[in-house]
C-alpha positions in Angstrom: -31.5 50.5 -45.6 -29.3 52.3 -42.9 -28.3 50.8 -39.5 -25.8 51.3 -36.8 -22.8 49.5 -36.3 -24.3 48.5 -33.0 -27.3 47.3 -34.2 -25.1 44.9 -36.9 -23.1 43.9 -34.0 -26.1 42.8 -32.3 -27.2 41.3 -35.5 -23.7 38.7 -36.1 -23.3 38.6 -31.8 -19.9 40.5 -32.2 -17.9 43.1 -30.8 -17.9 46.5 -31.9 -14.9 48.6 -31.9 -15.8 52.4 -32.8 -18.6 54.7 -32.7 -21.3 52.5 -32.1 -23.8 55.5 -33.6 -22.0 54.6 -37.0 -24.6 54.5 -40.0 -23.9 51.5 -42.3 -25.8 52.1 -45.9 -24.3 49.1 -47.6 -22.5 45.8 -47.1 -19.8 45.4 -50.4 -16.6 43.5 -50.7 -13.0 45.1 -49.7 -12.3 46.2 -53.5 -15.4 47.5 -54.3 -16.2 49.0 -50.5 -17.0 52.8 -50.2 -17.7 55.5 -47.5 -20.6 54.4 -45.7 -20.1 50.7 -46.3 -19.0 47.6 -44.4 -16.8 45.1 -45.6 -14.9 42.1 -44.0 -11.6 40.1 -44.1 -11.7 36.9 -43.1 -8.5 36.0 -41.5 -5.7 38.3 -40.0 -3.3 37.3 -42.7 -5.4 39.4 -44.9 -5.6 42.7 -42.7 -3.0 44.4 -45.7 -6.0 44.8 -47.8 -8.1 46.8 -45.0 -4.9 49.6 -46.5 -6.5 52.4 -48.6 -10.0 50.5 -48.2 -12.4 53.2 -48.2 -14.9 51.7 -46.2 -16.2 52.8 -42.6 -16.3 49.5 -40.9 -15.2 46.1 -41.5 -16.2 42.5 -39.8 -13.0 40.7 -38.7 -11.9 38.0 -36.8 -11.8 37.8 -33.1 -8.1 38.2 -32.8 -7.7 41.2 -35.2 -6.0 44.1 -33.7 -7.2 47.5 -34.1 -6.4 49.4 -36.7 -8.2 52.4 -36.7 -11.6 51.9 -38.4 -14.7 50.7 -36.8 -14.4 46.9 -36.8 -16.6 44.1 -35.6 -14.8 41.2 -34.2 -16.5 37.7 -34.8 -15.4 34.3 -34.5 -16.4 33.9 -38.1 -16.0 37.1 -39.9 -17.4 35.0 -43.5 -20.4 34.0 -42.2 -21.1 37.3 -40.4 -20.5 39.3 -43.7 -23.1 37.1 -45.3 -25.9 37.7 -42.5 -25.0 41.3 -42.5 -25.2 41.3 -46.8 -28.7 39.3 -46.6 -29.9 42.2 -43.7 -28.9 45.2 -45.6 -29.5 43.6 -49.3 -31.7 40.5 -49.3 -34.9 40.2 -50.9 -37.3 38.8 -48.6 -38.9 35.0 -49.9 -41.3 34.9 -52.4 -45.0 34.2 -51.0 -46.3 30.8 -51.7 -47.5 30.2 -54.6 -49.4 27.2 -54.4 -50.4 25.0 -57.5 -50.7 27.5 -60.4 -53.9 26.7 -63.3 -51.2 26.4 -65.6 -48.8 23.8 -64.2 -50.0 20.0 -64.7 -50.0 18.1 -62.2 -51.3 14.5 -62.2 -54.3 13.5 -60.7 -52.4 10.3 -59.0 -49.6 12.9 -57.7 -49.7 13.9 -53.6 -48.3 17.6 -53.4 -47.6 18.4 -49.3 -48.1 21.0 -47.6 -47.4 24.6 -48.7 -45.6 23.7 -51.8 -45.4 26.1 -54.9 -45.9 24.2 -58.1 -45.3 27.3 -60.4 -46.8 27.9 -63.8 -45.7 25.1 -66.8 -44.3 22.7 -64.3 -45.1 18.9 -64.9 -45.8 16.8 -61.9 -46.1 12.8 -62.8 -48.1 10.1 -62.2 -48.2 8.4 -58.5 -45.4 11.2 -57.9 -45.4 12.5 -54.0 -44.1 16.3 -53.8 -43.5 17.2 -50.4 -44.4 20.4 -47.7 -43.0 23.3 -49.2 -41.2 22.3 -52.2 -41.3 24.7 -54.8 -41.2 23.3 -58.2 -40.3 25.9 -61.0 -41.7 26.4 -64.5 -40.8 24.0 -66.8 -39.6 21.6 -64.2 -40.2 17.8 -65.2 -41.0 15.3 -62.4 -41.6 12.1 -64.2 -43.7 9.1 -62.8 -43.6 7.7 -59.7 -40.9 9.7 -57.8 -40.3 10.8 -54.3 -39.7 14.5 -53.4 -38.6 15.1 -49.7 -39.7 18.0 -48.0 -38.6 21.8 -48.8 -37.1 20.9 -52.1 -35.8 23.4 -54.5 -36.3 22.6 -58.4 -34.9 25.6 -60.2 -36.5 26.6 -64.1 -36.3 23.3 -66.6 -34.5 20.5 -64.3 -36.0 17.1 -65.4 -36.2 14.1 -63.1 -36.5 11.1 -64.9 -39.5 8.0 -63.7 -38.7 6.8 -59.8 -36.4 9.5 -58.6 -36.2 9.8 -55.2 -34.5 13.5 -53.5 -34.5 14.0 -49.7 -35.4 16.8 -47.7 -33.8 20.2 -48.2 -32.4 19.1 -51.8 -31.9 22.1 -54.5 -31.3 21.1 -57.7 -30.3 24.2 -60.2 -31.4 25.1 -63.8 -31.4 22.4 -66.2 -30.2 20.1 -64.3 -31.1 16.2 -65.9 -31.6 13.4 -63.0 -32.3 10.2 -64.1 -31.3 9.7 -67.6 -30.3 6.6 -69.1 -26.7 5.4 -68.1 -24.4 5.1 -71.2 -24.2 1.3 -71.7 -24.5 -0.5 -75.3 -23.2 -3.7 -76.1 -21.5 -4.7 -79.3 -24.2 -7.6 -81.1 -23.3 -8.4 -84.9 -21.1 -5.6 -85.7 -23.9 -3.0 -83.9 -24.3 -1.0 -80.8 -27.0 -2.5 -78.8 -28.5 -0.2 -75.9 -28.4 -2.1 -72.1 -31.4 -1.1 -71.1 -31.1 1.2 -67.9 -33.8 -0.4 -65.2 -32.2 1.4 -62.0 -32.8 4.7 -60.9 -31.4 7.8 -58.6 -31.6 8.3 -54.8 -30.1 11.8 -53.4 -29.7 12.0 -49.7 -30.5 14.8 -47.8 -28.7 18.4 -48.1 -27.5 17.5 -51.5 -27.2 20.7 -53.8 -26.7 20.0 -57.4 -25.4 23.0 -60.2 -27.0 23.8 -63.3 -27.1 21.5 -66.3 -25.4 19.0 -64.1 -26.1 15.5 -65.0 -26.5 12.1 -63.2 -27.2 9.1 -64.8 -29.8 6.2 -63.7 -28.6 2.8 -62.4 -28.8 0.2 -64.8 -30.3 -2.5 -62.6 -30.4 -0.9 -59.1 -29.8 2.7 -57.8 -27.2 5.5 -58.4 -27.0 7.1 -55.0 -25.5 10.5 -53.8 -24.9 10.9 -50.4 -26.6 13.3 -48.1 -24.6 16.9 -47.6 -22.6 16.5 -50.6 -22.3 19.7 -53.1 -22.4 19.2 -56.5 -21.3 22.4 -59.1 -22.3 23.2 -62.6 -21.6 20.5 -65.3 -20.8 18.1 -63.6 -21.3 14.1 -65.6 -21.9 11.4 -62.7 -22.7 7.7 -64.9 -24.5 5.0 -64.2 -24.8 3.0 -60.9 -22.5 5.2 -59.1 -22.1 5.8 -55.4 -21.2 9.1 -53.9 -20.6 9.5 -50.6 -21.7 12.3 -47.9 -20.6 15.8 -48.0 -18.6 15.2 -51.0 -17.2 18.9 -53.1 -17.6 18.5 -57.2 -16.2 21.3 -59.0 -17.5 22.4 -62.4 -17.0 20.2 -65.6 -15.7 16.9 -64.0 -16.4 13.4 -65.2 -17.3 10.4 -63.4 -17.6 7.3 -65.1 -19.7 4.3 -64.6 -19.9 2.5 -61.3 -17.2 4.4 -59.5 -17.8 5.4 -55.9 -16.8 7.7 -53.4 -16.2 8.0 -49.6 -17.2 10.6 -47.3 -16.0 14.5 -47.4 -13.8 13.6 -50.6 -13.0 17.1 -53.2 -12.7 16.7 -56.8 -11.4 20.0 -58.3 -12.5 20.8 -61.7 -12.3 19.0 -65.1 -11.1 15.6 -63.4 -11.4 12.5 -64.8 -12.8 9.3 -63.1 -12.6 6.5 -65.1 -15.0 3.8 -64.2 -15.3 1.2 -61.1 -12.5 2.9 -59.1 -13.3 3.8 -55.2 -12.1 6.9 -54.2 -11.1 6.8 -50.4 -12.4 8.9 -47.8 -11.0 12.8 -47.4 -9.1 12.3 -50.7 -8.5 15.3 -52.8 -8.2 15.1 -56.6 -6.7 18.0 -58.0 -8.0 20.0 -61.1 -7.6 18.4 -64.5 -6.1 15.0 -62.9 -6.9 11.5 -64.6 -7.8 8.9 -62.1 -7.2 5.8 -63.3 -7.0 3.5 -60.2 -8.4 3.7 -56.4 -7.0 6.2 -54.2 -6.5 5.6 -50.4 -8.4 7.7 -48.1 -6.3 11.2 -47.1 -4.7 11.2 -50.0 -4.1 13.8 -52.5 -3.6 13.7 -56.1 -2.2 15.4 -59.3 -1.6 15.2 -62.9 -2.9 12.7 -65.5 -2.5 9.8 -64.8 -2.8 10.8 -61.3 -0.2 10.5 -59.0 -0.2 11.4 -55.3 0.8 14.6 -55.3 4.1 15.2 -53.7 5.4 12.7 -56.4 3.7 15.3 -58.9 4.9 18.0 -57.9 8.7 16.4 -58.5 7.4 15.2 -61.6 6.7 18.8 -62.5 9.7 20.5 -61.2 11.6 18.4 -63.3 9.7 19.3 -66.3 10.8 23.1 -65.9 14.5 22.5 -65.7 14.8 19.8 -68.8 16.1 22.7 -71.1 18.8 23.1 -68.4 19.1 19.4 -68.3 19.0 18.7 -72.1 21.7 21.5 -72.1 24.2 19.8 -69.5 23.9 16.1 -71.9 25.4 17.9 -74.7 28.0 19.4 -72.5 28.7 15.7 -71.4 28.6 14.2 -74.4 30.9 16.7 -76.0 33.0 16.5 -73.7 33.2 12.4 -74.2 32.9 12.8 -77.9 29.5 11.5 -78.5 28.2 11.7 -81.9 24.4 11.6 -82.4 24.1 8.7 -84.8 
């Protein structure tokens, strides 16, 4: 597909700087942009990599000074790119699909309007799927759960009995929502299963990476809280609360009944352990251990974490304790300590 860089200014509502009769074939990042293409940067601190580019056009912020090549100026050059990308590139949306022979779906099941139930997906009893959800093969919904409407379950994701996801939820391959919390007590020298009675709730917005997994409340309901983006691997135990438009990065851990405020980051392969509260707007950096609550605002590092300008000293002096342990024996030779 070939357009003008006009016609993609039109397209993002941005200015064009340039020939406006200039054919764009292709949409690619800076370092793999060729003649012909557009590409972007998205702030002016990274105009040095526009150098030797060998694009024809880039989308740049508002403020970006001319340099040049044709440029599109936009108040958000990222978002731009990507409606620009989906224009030249995208694949336009699979038709419906409506309920395929193949796929069982329960006679006691309600299936809205428009939706796609695609061919080997299970849909449970006294389950309600709603308008255009599209359900992939060998998706499980169990019994009696509660789809919103235009909900997203990608090849093989399992809801466990009485889940409940908003409107406008995607949940990715493999995914497993619902499964028993990881409770036992010890009985007469034996591991004895708490039996897991709750169930999940997932607000609105929520989008939840592949072979993620979030456990079921043991009495009452784990709950994740509407806008909040949830990555690949990702463990969330039993009867936790997660708040709104929350960020979990790949492969972290949260234990049992811990919760979450509002717009909180968790980098990857953090630990929670369980029934901590972690405030709103917090940030837990990658690999920490949290071990205790953490006020709202604040940010953390290391294991156990710590807030992280104490870290960060912590770490420093780590690098220099050769230099240190060499100045002690200075001293101590110097005093004529012996090492007894």
């Amino acid at each position: 597909m070939s357009v003008t860089l006009h016609e993609l200014a039109e397209l993002v509502q941005g200015q064009a700087l340039g020939d406006p009769d200039l054919i764009v074939k292709a949409a690619r990042p800076v370092g793999a942009a060729e003649e012909g293409d557009i590409t972007f940067v998205e702030t002016d601190q990274h105009a040095h990599l526009l150098h030797g580019c060998r694009a024809s056009a880039a989308v740049v912020p508002s403020s970006f000074p001319g340099n040049g090549l044709a440029l599109i100026r936009v108040t958000d050059p990222l978002s731009a790119f990507v409606t620009i990308v989906r224009h030249l590139h995208g694949q336009a949306e699979a038709p419906r699909h409506g309920i395929d022979a193949r796929a069982f779906v329960d006679l006691s099941a309600t299936i809205g309007e428009d939706a796609s139930i695609y061919p080997f997906a299970n849909i449970g009893a006294e389950s309600s799927v709603g308008a255009r959800c599209r359900i992939h093969g060998g998706a499980v919904v169990g019994r009696l759960c509660r789809l919103g409407d235009d909900v997203v379950l990608y090849p093989n994701v399992v809801l466990y009995d009485g889940t409940i996801l908003g409107n406008r939820v995607t949940v990715h391959a493999n995914a497993v929502i619902g499964a028993d919390g990881f409770g036992y007590r010890l009985q007469n020298g034996r591991h004895v299963k708490v039996p897991q009675l709750g169930h999940v709730e997932i607000g609105d917005d929520v989008e939840i990476g592949a072979c993620t997994t979030i456990d079921r409340g043991t009495f009452q309901a784990t709950k994740i809280g509407e806008g909040t983006k949830i990555d690949n691997l990702v463990q969330i135990g039993h009867n936790c609360r997660i708040g709104r438009h929350n960020l979990f990065v790949s492969q972290i851990g949260i234990a049992g009944s811990s919760s979450t405020g509002d717009y909180v980051v968790i980098a990857g392969q953090a630990g929670i352990v369980d029934h901590v509260h972690i405030g709103d707007r917090a940030i837990i950096g990658a690999k920490a251990g949290v071990t205790k609550d953490v006020p709202a605002g604040l940010r953390m590092l290391g294991a156990p974490a710590t807030p992280e300008r104490e870290q960060k000293r912590v770490l420093m002096t780590l690098e220099r304790l050769p230099e240190i342990r060499r100045d002690v024996q200075k001293i101590k030779q110097r005093l004529e300590i012996t090492d007894e």
